[in-house]
Backbone bond lengths (Angstrom), bond angles and torsions (degrees), N, CA, C in turn:
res aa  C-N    CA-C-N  psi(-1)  N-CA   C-N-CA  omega(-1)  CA-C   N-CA-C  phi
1 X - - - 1.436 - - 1.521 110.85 -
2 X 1.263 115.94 -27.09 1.623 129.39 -173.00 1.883 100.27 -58.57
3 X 1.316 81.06 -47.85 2.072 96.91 -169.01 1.353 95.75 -66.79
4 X 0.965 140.18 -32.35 1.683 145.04 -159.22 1.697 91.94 -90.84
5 X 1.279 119.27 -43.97 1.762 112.11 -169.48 1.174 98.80 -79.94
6 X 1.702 144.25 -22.87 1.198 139.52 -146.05 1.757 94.97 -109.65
7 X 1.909 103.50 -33.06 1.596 85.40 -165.50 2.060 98.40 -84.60
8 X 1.077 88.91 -16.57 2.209 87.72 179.59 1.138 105.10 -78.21
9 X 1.811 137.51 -15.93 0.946 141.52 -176.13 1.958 91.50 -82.51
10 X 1.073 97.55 -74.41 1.483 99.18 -161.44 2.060 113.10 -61.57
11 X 1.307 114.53 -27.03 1.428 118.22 150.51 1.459 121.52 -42.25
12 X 1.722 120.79 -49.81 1.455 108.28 -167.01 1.986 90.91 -99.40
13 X 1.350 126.72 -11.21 1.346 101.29 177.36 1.586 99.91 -90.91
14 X 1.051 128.04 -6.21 1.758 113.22 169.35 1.435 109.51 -67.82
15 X 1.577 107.22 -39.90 1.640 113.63 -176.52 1.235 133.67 -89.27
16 X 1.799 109.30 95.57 1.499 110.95 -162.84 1.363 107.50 -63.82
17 X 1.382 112.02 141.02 1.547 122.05 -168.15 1.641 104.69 -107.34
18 X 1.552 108.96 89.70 1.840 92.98 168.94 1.219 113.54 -77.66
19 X 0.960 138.09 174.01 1.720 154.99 136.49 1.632 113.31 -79.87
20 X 1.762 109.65 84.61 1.431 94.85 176.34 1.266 128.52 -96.11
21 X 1.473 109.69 43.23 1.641 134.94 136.87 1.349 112.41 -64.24
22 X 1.335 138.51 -29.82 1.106 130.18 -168.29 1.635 110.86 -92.51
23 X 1.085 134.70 158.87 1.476 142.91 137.55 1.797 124.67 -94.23
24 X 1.137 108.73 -165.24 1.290 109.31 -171.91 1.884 108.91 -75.72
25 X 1.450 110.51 -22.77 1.224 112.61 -178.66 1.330 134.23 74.46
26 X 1.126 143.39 -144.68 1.460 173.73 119.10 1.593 117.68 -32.77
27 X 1.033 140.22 120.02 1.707 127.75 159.89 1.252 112.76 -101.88
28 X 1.563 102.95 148.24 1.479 121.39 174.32 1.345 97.35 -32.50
29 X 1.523 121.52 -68.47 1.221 120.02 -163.46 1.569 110.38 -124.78
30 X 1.365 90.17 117.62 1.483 108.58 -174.30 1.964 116.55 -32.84
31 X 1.354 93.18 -45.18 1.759 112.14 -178.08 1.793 93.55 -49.77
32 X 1.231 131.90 -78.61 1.333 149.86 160.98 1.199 127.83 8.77
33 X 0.801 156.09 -4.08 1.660 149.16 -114.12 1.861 93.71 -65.73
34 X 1.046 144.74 130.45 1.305 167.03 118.21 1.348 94.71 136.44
35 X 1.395 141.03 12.40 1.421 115.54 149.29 1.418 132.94 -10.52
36 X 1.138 97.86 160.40 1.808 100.75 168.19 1.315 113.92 -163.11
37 X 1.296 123.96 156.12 1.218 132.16 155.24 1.706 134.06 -76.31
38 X 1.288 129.10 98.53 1.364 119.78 -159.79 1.453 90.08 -99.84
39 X 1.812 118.66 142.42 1.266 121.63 162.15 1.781 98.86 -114.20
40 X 1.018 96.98 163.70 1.583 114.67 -164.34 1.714 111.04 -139.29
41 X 1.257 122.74 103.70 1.788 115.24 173.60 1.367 104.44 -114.47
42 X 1.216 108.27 147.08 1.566 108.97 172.32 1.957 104.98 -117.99
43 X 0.729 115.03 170.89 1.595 129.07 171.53 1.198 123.40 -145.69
44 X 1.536 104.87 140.13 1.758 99.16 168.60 2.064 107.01 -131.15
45 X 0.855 90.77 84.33 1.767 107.02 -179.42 1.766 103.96 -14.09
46 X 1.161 106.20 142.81 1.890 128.96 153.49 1.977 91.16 -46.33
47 X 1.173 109.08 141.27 1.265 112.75 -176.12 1.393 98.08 -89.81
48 X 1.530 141.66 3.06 1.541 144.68 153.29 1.420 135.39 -85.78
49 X 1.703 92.09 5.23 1.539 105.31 -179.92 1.517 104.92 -80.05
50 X 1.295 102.18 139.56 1.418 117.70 -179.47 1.444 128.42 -102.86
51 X 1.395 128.88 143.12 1.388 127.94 -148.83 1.754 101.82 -61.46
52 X 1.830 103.20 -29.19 1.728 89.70 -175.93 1.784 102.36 -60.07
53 X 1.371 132.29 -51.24 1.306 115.55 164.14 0.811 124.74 -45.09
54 X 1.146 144.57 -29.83 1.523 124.90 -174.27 1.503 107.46 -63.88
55 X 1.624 96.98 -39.72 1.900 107.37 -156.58 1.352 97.09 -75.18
56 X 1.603 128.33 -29.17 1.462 139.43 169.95 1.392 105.48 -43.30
57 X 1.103 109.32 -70.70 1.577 118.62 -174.54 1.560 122.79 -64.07
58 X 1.381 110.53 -18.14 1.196 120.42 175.62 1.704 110.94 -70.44
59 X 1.429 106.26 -42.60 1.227 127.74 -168.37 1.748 114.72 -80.01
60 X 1.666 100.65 -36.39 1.707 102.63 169.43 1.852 94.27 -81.90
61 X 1.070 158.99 -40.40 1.152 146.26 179.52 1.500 123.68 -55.94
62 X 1.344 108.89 -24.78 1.392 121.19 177.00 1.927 105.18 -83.24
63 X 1.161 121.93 -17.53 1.373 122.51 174.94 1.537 113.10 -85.62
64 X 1.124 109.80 -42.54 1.349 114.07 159.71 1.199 152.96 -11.87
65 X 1.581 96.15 -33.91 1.679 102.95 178.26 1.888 92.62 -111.09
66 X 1.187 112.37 27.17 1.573 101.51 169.20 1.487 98.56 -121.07
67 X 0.995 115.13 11.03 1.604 124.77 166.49 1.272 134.36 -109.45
68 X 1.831 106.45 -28.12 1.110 97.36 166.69 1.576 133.88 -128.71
69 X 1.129 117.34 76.85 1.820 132.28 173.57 1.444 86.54 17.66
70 X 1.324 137.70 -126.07 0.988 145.82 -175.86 1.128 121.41 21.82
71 X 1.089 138.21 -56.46 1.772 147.79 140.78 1.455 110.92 -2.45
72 X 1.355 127.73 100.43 1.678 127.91 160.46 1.937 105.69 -72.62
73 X 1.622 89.18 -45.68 1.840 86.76 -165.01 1.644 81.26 -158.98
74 X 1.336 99.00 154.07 1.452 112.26 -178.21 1.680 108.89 -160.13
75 X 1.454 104.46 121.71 1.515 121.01 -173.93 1.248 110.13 -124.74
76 X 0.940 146.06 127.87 1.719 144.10 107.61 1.223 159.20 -88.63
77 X 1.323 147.23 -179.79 1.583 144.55 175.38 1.278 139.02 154.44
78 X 1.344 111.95 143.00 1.493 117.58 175.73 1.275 128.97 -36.45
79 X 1.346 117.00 115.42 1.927 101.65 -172.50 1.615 101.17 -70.00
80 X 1.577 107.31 139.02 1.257 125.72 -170.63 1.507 114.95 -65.44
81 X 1.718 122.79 -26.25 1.323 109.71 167.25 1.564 113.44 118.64
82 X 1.536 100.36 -9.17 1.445 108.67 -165.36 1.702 117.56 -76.64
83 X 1.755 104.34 -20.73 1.202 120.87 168.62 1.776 127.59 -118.02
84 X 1.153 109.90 113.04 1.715 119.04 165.26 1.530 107.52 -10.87
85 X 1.092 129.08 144.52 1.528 131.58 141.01 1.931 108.47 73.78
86 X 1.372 106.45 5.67 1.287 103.45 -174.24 2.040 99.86 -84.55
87 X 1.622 97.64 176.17 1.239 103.85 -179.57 1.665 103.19 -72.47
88 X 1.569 112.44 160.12 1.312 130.91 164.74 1.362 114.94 -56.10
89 X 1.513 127.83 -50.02 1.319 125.62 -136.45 1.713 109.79 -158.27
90 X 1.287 157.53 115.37 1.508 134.82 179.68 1.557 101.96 -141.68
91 X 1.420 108.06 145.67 1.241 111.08 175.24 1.251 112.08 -124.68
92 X 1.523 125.99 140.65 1.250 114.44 172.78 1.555 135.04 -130.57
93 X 1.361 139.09 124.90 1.086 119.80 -140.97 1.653 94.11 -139.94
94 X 1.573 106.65 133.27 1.306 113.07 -163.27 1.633 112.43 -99.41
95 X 0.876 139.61 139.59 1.587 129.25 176.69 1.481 123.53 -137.85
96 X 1.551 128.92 -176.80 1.067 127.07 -172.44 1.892 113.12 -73.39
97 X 1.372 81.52 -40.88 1.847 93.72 -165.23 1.237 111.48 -179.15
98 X 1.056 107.83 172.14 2.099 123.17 -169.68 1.766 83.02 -40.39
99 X 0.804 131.04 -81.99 1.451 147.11 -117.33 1.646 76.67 -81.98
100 X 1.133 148.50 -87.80 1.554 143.72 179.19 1.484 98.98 -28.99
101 X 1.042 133.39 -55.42 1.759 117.93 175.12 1.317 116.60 -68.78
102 X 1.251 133.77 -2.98 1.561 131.46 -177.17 1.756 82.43 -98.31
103 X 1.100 117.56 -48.51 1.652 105.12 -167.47 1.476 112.61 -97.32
104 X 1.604 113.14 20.11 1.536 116.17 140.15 1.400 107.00 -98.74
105 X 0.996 106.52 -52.64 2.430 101.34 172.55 1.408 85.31 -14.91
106 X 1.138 76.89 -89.25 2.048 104.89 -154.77 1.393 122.31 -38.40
107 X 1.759 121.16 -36.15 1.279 141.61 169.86 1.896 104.94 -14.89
108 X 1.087 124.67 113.05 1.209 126.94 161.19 1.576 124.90 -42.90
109 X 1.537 117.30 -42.44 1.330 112.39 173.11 1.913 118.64 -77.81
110 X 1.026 96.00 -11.25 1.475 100.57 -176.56 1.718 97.10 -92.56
111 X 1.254 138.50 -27.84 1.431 131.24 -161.49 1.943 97.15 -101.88
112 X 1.233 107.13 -19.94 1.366 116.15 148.91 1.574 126.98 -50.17
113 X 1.417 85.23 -49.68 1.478 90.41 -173.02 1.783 112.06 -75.05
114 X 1.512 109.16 -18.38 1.312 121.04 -164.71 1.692 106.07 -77.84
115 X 1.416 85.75 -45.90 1.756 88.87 177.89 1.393 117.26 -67.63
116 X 1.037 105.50 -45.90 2.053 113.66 -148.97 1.932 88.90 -94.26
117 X 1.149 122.03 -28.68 1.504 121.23 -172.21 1.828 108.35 -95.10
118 X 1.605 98.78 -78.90 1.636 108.62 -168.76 1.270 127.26 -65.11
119 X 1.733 107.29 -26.68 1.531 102.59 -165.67 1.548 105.27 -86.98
120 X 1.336 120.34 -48.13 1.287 91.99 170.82 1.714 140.52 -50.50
121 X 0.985 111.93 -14.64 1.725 127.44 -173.74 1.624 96.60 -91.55
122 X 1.393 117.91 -22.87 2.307 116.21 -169.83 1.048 100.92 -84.58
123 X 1.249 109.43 121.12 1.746 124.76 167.18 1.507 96.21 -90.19
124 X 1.248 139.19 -50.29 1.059 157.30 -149.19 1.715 120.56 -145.61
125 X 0.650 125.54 142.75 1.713 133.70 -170.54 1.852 115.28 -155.53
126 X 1.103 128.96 123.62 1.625 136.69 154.96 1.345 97.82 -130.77
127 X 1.384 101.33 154.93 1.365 147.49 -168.08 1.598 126.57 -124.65
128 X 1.460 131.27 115.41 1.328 111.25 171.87 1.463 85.25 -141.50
129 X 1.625 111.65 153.04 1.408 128.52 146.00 1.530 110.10 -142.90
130 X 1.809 80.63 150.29 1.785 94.06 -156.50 1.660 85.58 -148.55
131 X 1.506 115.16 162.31 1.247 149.58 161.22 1.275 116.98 -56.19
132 X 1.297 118.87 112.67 1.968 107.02 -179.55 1.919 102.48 -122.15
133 X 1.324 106.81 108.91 0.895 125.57 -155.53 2.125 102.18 -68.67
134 X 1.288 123.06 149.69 1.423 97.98 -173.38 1.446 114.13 -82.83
């Protein structure tokens, strides 16, 4: 099951996922021209989660960005193991601006996915979003 979470893990983080629904959009900051908004989650799994979840969740996260417009670029994956004390799991999802990340938050298929998929498997969860300058 290990080989099965590691090879769906490492399949969808090799494969950058655009949304070519989207365009270049709006920038954080008007001055800017191709700004972006990067959000960042990390995870550290229930120590009873099992590899078919993991590969579950790997697999509803990878559909994700064909659902939701809002999406510039969208990555995730299993941390590889090479360092002590690091997180389990991080996803990262790039966008136009506040207002494209409030209406991915909020997105119905993604808060779907939060309940019925991630929360049971999160022992632990952080959060950052920040400005990625072009």
């Amino acid at each position: 099951m290990q080989r099965l979470w590691n090879a769906c893990c490492l399949r969808y983080a090799r494969k950058r996922v655009r949304n070519p629904n989207v365009g270049n959009g709006s920038s954080p900051d008007p001055g800017t021209v191709g700004a972006m908004l990067r959000h960042v989650v990390m995870f550290k799994w229930k120590s009873d989660t099992s590899e078919a979840a993991k590969a579950n969740a790997a697999v509803c996260l990878a559909e994700l960005p064909h659902k939701i417009e809002a999406l510039r670029d969208y990555r995730f994956g299993a941390d590889i193991g090479i360092s002590q004390g690091n997180w389990d799991f991080v996803i990262v999802a790039d966008l136009d601006d506040e207002a494209r990340f409030i209406e991915y938050r909020d997105d119905e298929a993604h808060q779907k996915l939060i309940a019925d998929v991630l929360k049971p498997m999160i022992a632990e969860r952080a959060a950052v979003q920040y400005i990625v300058a072009p």
